[in-house]
N, C-alpha and C positions, 0 to 999 in steps of 0.2 A: 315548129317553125317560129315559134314567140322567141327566143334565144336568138335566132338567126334576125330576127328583124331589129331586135335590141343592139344588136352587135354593129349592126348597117348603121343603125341610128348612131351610133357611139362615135364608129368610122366619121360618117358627115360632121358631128357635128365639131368633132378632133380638127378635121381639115378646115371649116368654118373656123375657128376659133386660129389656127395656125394664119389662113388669111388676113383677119382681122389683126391680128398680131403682126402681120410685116408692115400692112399701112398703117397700123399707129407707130410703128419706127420709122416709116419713111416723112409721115408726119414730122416725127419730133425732129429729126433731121433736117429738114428743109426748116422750120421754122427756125431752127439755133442757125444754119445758113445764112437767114432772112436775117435775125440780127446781128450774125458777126459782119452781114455786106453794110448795113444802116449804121453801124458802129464804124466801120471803117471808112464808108463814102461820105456819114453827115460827122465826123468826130463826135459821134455823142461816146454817152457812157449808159448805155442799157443795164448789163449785166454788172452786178458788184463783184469787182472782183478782191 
């Protein structure tokens, strides 16, 4: 049963890490949002382009 528990573990912690992985895209997302709107509503120049 020690195979079968390691495997469960492996599963969780696959899906953990898959979760973890879409909020730090939707993070980065929204924050490049945050300054493309602060770039566009204050005319600054945040990012170099």
């Amino acid at each position: 049963m020690l195979v079968y528990s390691a495997n469960s573990c492996l599963a969780t912690s696959k899906t953990l890490l898959a979760k973890e992985l879409e909020l730090i895209k939707m993070r980065a997302i929204a924050y490049s949002t945050m300054i493309d709107v602060a770039e566009r509503e204050f005319n600054i120049l945040i990012r170099k382009k």
